[in-house]
Every structure is written in structure tokens, then in C-alpha cells.
Backbone as CSV, one residue per row, in Angstrom:
resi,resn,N_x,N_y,N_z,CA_x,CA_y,CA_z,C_x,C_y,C_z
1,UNK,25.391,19.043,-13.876,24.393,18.186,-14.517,24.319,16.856,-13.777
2,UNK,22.793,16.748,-13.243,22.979,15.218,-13.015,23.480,14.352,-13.620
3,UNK,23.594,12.812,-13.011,24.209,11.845,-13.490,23.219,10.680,-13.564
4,UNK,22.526,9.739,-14.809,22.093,8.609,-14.673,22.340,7.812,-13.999
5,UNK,21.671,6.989,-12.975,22.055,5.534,-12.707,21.075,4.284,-13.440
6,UNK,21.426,3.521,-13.531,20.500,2.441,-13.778,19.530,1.827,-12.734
7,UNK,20.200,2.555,-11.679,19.066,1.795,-10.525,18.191,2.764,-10.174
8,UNK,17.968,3.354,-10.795,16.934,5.040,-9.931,15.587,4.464,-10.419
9,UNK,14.945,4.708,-10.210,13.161,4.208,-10.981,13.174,4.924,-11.899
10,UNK,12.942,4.344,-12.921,12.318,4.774,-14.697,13.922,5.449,-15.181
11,UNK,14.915,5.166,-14.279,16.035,5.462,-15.047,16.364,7.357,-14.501
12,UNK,15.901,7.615,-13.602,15.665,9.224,-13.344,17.180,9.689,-12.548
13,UNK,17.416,10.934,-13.165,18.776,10.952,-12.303,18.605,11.296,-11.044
14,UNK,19.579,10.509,-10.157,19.681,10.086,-8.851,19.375,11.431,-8.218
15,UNK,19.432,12.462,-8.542,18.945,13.799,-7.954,17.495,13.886,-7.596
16,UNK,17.427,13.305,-8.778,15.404,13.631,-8.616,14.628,13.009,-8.333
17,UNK,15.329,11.802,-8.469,14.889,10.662,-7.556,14.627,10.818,-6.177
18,UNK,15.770,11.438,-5.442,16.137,11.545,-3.966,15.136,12.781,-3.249
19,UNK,15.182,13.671,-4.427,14.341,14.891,-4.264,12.446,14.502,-4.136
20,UNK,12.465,14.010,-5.385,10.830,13.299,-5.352,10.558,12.905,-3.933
21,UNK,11.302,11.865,-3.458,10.944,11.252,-2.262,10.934,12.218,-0.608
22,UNK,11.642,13.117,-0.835,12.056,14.221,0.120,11.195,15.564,0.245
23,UNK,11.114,15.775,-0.806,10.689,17.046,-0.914,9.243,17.419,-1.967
24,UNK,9.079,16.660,-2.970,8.005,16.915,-3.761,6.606,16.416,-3.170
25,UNK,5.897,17.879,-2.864,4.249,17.661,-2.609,3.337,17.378,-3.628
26,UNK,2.558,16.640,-3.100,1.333,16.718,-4.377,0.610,17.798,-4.730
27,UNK,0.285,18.643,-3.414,-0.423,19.940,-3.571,0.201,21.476,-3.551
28,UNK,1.387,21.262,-2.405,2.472,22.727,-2.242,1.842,23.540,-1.569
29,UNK,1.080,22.911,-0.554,0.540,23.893,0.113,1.227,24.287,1.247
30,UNK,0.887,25.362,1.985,1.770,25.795,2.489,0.708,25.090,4.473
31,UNK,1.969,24.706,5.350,1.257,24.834,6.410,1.176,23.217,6.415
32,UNK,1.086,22.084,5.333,0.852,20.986,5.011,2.267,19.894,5.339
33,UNK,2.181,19.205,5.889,3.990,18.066,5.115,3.393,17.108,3.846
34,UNK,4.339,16.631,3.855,4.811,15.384,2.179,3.275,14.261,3.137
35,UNK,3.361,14.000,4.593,2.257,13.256,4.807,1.286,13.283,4.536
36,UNK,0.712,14.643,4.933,-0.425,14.852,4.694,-1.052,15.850,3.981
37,UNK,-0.293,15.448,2.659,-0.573,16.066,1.821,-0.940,14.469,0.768
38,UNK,-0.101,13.536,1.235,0.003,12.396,0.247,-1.549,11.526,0.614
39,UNK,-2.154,12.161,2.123,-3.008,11.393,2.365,-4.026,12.504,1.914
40,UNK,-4.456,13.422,1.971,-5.474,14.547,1.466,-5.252,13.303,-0.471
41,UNK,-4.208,13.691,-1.317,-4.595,13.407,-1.740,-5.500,11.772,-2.648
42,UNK,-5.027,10.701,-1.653,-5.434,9.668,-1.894,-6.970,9.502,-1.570
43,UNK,-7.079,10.460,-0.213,-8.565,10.669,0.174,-9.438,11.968,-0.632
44,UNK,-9.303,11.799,-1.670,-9.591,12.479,-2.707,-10.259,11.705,-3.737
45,UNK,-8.655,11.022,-4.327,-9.151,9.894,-5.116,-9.931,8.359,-5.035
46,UNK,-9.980,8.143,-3.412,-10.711,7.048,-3.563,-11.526,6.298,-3.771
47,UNK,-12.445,7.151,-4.637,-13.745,6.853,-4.804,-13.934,6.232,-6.409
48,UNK,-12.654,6.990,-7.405,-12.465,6.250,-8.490,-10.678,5.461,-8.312
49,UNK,-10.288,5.360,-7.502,-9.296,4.940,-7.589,-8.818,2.862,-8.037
50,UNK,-9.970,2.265,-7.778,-9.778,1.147,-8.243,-10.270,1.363,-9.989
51,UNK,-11.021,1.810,-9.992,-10.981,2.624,-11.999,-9.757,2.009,-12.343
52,UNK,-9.670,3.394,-11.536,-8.364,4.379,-12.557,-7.096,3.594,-12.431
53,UNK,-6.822,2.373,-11.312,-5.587,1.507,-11.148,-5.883,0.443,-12.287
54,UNK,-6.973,-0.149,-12.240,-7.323,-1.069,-13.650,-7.303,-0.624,-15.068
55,UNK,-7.867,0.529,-14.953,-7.854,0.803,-16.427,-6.256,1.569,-16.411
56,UNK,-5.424,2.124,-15.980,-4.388,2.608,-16.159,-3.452,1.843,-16.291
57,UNK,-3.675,0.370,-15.589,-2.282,-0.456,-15.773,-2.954,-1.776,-16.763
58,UNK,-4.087,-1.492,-17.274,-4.425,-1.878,-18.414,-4.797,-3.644,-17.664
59,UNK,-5.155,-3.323,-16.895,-5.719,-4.653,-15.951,-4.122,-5.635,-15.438
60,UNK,-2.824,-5.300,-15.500,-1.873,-5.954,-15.267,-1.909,-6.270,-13.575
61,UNK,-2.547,-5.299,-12.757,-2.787,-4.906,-11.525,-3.219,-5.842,-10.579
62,UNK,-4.171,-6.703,-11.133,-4.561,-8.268,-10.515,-3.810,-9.192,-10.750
63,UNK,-2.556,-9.066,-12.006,-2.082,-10.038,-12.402,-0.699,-9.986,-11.433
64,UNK,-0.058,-9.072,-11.365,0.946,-8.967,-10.511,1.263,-9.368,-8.822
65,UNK,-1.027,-9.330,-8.514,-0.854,-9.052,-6.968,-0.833,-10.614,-6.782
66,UNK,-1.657,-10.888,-7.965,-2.041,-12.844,-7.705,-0.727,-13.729,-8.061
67,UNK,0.368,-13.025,-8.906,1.377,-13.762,-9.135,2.468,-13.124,-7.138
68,UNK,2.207,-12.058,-6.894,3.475,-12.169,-5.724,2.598,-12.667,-4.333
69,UNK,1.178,-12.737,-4.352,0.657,-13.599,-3.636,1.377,-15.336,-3.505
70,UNK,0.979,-15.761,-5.084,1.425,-17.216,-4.839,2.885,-17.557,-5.078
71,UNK,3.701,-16.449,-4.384,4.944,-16.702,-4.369,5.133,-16.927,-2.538
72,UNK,4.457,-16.481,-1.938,3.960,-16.591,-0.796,3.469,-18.164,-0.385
73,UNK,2.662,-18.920,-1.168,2.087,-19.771,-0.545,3.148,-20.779,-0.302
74,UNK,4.201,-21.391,-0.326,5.193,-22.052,0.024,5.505,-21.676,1.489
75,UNK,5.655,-20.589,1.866,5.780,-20.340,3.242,4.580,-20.452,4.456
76,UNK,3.218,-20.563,3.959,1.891,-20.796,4.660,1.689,-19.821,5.375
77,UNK,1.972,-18.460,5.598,1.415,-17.280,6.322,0.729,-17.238,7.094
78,UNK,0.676,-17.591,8.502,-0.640,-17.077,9.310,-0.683,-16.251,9.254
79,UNK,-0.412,-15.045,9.480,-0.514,-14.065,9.301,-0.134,-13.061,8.252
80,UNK,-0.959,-12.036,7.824,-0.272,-11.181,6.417,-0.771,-9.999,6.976
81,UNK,0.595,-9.158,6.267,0.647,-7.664,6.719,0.300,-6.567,5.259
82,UNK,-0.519,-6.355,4.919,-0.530,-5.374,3.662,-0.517,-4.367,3.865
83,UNK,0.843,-3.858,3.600,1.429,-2.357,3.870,0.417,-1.382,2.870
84,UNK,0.230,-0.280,2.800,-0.062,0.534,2.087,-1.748,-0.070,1.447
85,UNK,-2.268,-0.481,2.202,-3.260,-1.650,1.579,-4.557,-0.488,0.685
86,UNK,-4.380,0.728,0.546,-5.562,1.431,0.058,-6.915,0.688,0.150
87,UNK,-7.734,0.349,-0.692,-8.718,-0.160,-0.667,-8.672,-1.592,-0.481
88,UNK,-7.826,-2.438,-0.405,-7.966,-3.900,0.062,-7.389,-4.885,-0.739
89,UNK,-7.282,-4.309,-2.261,-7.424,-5.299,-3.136,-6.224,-6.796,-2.784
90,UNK,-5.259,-6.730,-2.457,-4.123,-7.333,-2.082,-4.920,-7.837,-1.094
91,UNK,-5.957,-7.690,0.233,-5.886,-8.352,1.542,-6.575,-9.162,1.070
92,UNK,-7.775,-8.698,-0.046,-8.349,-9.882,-0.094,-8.345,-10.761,-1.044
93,UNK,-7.712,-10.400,-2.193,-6.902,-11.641,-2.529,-5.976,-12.952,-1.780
94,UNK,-5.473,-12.054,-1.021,-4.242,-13.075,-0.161,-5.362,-14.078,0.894
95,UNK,-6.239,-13.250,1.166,-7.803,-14.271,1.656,-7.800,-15.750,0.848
96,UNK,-8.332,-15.030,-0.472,-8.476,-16.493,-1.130,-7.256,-17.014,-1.783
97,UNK,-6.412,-17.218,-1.769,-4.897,-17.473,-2.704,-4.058,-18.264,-1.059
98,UNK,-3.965,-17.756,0.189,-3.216,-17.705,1.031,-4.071,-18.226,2.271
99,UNK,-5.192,-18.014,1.968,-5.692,-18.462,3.601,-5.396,-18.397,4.895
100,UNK,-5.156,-17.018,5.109,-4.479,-17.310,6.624,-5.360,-16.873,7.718
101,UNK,-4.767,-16.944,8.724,-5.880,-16.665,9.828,-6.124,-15.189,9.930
102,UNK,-5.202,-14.205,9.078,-5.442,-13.010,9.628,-5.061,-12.098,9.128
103,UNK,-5.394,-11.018,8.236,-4.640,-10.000,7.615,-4.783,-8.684,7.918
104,UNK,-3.799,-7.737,8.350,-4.173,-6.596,9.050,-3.257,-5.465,7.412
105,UNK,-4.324,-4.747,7.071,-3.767,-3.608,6.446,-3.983,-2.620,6.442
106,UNK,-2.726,-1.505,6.249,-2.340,-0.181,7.132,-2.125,0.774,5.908
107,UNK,-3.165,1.759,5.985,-2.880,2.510,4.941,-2.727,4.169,5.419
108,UNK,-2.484,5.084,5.215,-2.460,6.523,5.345,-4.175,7.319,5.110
109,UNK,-4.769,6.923,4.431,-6.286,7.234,3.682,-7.164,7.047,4.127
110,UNK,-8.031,7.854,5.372,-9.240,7.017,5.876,-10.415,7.082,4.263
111,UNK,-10.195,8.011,3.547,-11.050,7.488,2.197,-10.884,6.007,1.657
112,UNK,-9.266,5.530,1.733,-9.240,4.223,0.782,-9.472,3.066,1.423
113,UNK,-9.666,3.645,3.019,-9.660,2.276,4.243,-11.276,2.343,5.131
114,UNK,-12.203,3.428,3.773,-13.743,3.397,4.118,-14.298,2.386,3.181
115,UNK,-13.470,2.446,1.727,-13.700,1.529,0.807,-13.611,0.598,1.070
116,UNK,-12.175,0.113,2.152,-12.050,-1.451,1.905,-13.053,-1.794,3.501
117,UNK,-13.012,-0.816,4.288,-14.285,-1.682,5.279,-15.655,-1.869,4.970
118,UNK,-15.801,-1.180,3.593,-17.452,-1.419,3.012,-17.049,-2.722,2.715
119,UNK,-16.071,-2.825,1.263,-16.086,-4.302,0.324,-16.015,-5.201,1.796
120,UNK,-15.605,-5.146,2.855,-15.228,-6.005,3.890,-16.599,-6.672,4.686
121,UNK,-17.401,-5.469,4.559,-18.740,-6.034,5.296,-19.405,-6.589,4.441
122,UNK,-19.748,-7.048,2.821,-20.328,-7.616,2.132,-19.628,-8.368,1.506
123,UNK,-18.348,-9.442,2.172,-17.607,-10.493,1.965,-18.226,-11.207,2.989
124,UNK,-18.210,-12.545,2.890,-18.191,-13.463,3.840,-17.103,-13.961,4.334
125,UNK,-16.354,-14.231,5.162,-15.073,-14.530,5.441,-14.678,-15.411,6.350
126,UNK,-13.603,-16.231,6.366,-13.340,-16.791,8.029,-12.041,-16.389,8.425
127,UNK,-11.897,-15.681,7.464,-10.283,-15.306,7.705,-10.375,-13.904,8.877
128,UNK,-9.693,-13.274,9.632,-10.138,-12.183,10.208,-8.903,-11.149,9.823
129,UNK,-10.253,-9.778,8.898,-9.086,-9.236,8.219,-9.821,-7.661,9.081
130,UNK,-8.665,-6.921,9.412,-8.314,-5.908,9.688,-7.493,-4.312,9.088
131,UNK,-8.221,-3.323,8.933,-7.873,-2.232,8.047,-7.449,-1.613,9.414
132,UNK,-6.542,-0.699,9.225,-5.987,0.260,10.180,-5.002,1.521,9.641
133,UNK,-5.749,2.752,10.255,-5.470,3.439,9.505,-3.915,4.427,10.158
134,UNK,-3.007,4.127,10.090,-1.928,4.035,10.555,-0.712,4.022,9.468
135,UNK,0.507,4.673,10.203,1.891,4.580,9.261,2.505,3.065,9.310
136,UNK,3.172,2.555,8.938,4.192,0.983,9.366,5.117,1.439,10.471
137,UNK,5.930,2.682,10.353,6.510,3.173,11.404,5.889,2.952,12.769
138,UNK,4.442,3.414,12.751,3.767,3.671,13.749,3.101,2.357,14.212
139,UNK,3.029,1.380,13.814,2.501,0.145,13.354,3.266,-0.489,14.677
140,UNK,4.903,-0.480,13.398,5.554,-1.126,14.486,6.254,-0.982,16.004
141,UNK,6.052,0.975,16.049,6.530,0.818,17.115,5.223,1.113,18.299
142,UNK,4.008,-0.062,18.032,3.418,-0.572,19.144,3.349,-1.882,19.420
143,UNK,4.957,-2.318,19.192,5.312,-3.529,19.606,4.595,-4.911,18.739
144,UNK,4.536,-4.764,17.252,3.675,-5.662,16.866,5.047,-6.588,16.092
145,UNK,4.960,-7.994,15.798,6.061,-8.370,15.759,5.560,-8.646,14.379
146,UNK,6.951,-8.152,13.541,6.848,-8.129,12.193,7.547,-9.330,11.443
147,UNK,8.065,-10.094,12.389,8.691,-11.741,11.902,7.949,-12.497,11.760
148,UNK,6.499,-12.402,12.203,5.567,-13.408,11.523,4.950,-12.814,10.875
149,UNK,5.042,-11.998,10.685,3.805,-11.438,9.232,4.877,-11.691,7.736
150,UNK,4.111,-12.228,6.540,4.186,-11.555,5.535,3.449,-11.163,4.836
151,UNK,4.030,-10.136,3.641,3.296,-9.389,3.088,4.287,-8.836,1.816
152,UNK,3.565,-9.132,0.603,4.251,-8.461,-0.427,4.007,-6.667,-0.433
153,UNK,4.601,-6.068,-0.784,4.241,-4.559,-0.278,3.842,-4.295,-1.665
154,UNK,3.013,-3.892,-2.278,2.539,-3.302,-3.512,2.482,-1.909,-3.675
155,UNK,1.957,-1.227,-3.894,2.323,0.487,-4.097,2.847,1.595,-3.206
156,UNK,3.057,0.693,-2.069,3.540,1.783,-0.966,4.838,1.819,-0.633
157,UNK,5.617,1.555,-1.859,6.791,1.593,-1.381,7.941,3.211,-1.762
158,UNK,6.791,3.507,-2.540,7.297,5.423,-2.829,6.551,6.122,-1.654
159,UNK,5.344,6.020,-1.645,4.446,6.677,-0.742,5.010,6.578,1.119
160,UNK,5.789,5.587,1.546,5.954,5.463,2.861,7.266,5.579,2.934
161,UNK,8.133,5.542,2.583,9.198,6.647,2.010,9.425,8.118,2.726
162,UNK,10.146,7.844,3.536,9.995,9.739,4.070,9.144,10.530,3.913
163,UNK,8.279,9.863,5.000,6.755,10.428,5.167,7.180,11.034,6.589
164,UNK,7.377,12.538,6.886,7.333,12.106,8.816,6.681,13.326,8.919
């Protein structure tokens, strides 16, 4: 029988925890990996997926990104990195909250990174923000230096997770 820890997410025993991240597909298809299967299905949902993140977290979703944004502004960011950036919402907040010269975000989903280059062309901006549709792994090993970027990481921290 598994064993609880207190540190597993939602309290899950450390088995299934380890397993979720390793081994559980969204679809089980055969012929597929945990990658691209995680990106089939985000490029699925992206079309209601800012919905379904607002109304599911009962609008807490803006409140969280704008509170670890201005935990940020003490440090002045030129640059910001939004990992897992799906549709944008984080880049372009950190636009207006952070002001920096430049935000590049990297998501798995060319569905959730068609969304955020639409909202992108009917912003006005001076900031120069960049979607790329790319792993962080892969990110960084084309030499991009990750000591000046920050970036609060918001939902991609299960999803990029033993992705290979």
C-alpha cells in the first residue's frame, strides 16, 4: 500500500504522483509519447480554453497571475520568460504590471500560441513580445541565457515535467 506524503500535490500518494508525471497519457494512444499527446491535447482545447480556466478557477486565475507578477516588480525585468505561456495571458499582463523590453513565451500548442499571436496583433504594444512554439529544454539548449530572464511559471509546471 502506498504511503501519504504531505508534499505530493493534493496530498496523492507519492506513487501516483511519480507515475502521473511518467507515465499517464491523456489519450493512450498507441504510437504517441506523454509529449505529444499533452500537446494534441491542449491543441484541442484551445479554442475554449481561456473559458474554461476562468470559469473553472472561478476567476482566481487573474488574481494569482497579477499578484506573482507584482512580486516581480522589485527586481525590474528586462526581460521575461513565460514558460508554458498557452494563450498569453501571463505575457501580457507582465506587459502592463512589469514593463519590460521583452517577453518571449514558449508553449508546446501551436493551437494555444495561434491564440496568443491573434490577441498579439490587436494589442498595441512597445514592449516586444514573442510566442515560440518550443520545449524550455529546447529553449535553452540554443544557448539562450536564462539569468536574465524572469518569469513566474504558471501552469506548466506538471505539463513540462518529463515530457521527452
Amino acid at each position: 500500500m502506498a504511503s501519504f506524503s504531505p508534499h505530493s500535490p493534493l496530498h496523492l500518494p507519492e506513487s501516483l504522483f511519480l507515475r502521473a508525471l511518467t507515465e499517464i497519457k491523456p489519450y493512450q494512444s498507441t504510437g504517441k509519447n506523454k509529449k505529444d499527446e499533452v500537446e494534441l491535447m491542449f491543441d484541442k482545447i484551445s479554442g475554449s480554453y481561456d473559458l474554461l480556466n476562468k470559469v473553472l478557477s472561478l476567476g482566481i486565475d487573474r488574481q494569482w497571475r497579477k499578484k506573482a507578477l507584482s512580486m516581480l516588480i522589485p527586481c525590474h525585468p528586462r526581460d521575461v520568460l513565460d514558460v508554458a505561456t498557452g494563450t498569453g495571458d501571463l505575457a501580457f499582463m507582465a506587459e502592463s504590471i512589469l514593463k519590460p523590453e521583452s517577453i518571449t513565451g514558449l508553449d508546446l500548442s501551436a493551437g494555444m500560441l495561434e491564440i496568443a499571436n491573434k490577441r498579439l496583433k490587436i494589442r498595441k504594444s512597445g514592449t516586444k513580445i514573442t510566442f515560440l512554439k518550443v520545449m524550455l529544454k529546447h529553449f535553452l539548449s540554443r544557448g539562450s541565457n536564462l539569468m536574465q530572464l524572469q518569469s513566474p511559471l504558471a501552469f506548466g509546471t506538471l505539463p513540462i515535467c518529463n515530457l521527452a
